[in-house]
C-alpha positions as CSV (number, residue, x, y, z in Angstrom):
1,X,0.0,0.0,0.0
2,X,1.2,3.1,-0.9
3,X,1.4,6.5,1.1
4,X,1.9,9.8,-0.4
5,X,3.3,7.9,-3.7
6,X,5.8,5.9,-1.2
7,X,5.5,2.7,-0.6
8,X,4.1,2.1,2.9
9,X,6.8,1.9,6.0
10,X,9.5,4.4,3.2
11,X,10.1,7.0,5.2
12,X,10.2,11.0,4.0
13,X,14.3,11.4,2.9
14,X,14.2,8.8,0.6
15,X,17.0,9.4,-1.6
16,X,16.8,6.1,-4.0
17,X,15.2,2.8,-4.3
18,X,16.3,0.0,-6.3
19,X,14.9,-3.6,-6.9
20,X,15.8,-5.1,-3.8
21,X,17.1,-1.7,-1.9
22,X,15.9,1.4,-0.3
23,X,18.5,4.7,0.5
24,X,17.5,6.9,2.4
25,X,18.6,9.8,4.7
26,X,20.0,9.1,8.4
27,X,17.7,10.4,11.3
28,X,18.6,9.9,15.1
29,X,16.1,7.3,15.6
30,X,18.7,5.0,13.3
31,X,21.3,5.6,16.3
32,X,21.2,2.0,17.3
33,X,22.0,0.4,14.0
34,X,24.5,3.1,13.6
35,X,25.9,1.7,17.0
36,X,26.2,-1.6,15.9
37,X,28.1,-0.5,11.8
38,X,30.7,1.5,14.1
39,X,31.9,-1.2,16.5
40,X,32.1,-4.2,13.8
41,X,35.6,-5.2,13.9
42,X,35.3,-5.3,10.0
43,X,34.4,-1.2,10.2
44,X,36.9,-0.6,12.7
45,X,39.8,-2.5,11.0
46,X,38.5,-1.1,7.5
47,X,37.6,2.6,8.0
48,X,38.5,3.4,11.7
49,X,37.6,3.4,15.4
50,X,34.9,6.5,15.2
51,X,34.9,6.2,19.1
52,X,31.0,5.9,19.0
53,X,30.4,3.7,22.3
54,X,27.1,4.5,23.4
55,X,23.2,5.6,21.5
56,X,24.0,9.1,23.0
57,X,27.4,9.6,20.6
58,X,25.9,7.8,18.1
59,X,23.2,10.6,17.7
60,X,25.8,12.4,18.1
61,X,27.7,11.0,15.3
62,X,24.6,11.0,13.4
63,X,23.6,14.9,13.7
64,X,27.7,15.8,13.5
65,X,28.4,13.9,10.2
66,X,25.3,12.9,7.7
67,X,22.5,15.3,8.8
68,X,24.8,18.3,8.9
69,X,25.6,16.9,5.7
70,X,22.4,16.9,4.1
71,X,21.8,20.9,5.2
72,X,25.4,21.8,4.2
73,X,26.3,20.1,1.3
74,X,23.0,18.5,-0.2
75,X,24.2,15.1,0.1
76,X,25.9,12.7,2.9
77,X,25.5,8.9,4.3
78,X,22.6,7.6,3.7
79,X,21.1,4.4,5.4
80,X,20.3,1.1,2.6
81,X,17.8,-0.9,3.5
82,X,16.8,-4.5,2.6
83,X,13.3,-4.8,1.0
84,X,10.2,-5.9,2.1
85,X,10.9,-4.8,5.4
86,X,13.5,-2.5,5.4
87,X,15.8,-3.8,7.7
88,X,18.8,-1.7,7.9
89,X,22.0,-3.6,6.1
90,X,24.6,-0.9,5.9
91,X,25.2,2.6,4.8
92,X,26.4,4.2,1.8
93,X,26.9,8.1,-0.1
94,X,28.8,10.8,-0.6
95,X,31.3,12.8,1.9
96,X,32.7,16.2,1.5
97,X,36.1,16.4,3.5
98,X,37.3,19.9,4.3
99,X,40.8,19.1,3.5
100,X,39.5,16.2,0.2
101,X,39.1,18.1,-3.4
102,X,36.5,15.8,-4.7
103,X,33.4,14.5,-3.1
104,X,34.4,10.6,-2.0
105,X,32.2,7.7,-1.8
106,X,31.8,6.2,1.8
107,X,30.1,2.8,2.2
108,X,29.6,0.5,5.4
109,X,28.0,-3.3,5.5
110,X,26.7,-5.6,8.4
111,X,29.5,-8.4,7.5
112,X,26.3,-10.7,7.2
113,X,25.2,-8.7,4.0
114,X,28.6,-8.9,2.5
115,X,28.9,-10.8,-1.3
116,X,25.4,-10.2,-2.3
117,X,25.9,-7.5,-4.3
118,X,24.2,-4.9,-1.9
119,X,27.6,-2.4,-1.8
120,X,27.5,-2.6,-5.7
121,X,24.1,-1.9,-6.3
122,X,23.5,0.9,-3.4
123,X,26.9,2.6,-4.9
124,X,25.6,2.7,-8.3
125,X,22.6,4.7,-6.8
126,X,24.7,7.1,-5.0
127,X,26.5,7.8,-8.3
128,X,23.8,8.0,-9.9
129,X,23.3,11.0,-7.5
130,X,26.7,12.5,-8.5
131,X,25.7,12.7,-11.6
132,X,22.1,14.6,-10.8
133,X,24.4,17.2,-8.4
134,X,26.5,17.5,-11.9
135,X,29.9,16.1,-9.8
136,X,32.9,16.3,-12.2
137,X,34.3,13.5,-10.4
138,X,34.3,11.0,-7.4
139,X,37.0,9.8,-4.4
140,X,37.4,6.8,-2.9
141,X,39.8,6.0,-0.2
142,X,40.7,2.2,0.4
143,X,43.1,0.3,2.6
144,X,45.5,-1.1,0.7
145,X,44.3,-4.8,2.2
146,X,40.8,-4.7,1.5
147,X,40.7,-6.3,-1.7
148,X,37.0,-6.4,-1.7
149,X,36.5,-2.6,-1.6
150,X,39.2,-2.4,-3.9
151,X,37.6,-5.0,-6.7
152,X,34.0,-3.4,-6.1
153,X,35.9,0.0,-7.0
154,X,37.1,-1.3,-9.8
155,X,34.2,-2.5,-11.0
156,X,32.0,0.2,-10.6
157,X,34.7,2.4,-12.7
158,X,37.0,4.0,-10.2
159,X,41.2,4.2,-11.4
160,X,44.3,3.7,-9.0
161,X,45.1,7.5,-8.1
162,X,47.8,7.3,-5.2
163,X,47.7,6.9,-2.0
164,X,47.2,9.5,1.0
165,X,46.5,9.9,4.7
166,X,43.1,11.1,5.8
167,X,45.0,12.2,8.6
168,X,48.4,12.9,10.0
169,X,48.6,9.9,12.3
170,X,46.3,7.6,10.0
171,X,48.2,4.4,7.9
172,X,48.1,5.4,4.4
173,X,45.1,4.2,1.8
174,X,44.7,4.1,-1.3
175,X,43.0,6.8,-3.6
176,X,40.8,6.1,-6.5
177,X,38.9,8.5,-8.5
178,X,35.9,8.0,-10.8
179,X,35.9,10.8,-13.9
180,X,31.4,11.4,-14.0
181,X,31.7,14.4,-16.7
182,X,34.2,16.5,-18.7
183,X,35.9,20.1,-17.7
184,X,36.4,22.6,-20.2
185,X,39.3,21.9,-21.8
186,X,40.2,18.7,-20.6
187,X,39.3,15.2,-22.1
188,X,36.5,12.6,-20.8
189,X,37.5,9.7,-18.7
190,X,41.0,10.5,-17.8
191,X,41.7,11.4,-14.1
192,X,42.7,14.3,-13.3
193,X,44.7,14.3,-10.6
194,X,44.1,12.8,-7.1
C-alpha cells in the first residue's frame, strides 16, 4: 500500500530505491543500527575506530556527520535498507572532506550482507546521484588490504590514483577516482589528478 506515492513503512528522505534496496537519509532514531556499523571489527579495521560507544554519541555522530551533511552540502551517508521490510544492512553516499578536493564515496555493511551485491548496487545509486548534483568527479579511499572494496571499485569504474592519509597519524590508503563528466578543456575519462 502506498502513502503519499511511497510505498508504505519508506520513510520522508528517501533518496533512492532499487529492486531489492531502499537509500534513504539518516535520522537519530537509526542511532542504534549506527551503533552496531561502528563497533564491527570489519568497520573498525577497514575505516577506523569512530569512538562511538554509546546511542547518546551515536546521535551524536549522526547529527555531526550525515544530517549536517544533508543541510550543508545537499548530500551525505545515507542508510540502505533491505526490502520488504526494510531492515537496515549498511550505509552508503557521498562525503565532502574539508581538507579532500573531490566528493568521495563512503560505504559500510553488516559483514552478514557482504557478497550479495548490496555495496554494488546501493553505490551505483549514489553515483547516480553524482551525476544529478552534476559532480565532475568522485573519491574513494581504500586500505590497501581490503581487496573487496578495492575489486567493487574497480568495477563500478574507479582508477588507482595514489595513495594519501586522511589524517596525519592515520596508515596510508589508497585513492581512487571516478571521472562522471568533462571540464572545459580537458578530455573525458581521464583522471585528473588525485
Amino acid at each position: 500500500m502506498e502513502q503519499n506515492g511511497k510505498p508504505a513503512g519508506v520513510a520522508t528522505g528517501l533518496v533512492a530505491e532499487t529492486e531489492r534496496l531502499v537509500l534513504r537519509e539518516f535520522t537519530a532514531a537509526d542511532a542504534p543500527f549506527v551503533l552496531r556499523l561502528l563497533n564491527e571489527p570489519s568497520f573498525v579495521h577497514n575505516i577506523g575506530d569512530r569512538g562511538v560507544r554509546t546511542a547518546e554519541e551515536a546521535v551524536r555522530y549522526l547529527n555531526d556527520g550525515p544530517i549536517a551533511s544533508y543541510a550543508k552540502h545537499g548530500h551525505g551517508l545515507y542508510l540502505v535498507a533491505l526490502k520488504p521490510g526494510l531492515q537496515p544492512i549498511g550505509m552508503c553516499g557521498l562525503l565532502k572532506r574539508d581538507k579532500i578536493r573531490d566528493v568521495d564515496l563512503g560505504y559500510a555493511f553488516l559483514p552478514e550482507f557482504w557478497s550479495n551485491g548490496y555495496a554494488r548496487e546501493s553505490a551505483a545509486s549514489v553515483l547516480a546521484i553524482a551525476r544529478r548534483l552534476r559532480l565532475t568527479a568522485v573519491a574513494a579511499f581504500v586500505s590497501p588490504g581490503n581487496a573487496p572494496s578495492i575489486r567493487l571499485l574497480d568495477k563500478l569504474g574507479f582508477a588507482p590514483a595514489g595513495e594519501t592519509k586522511l589524517e596525519p597519524a592515520a596508515a596510508p590508503v589508497f585513492v581512487y577516482r571516478l571521472q562522471l563528466r568533462s571540464l572545459p578543456g580537458k578530455p573525458h575519462g581521464r583522471a585528473q589528478g588525485g
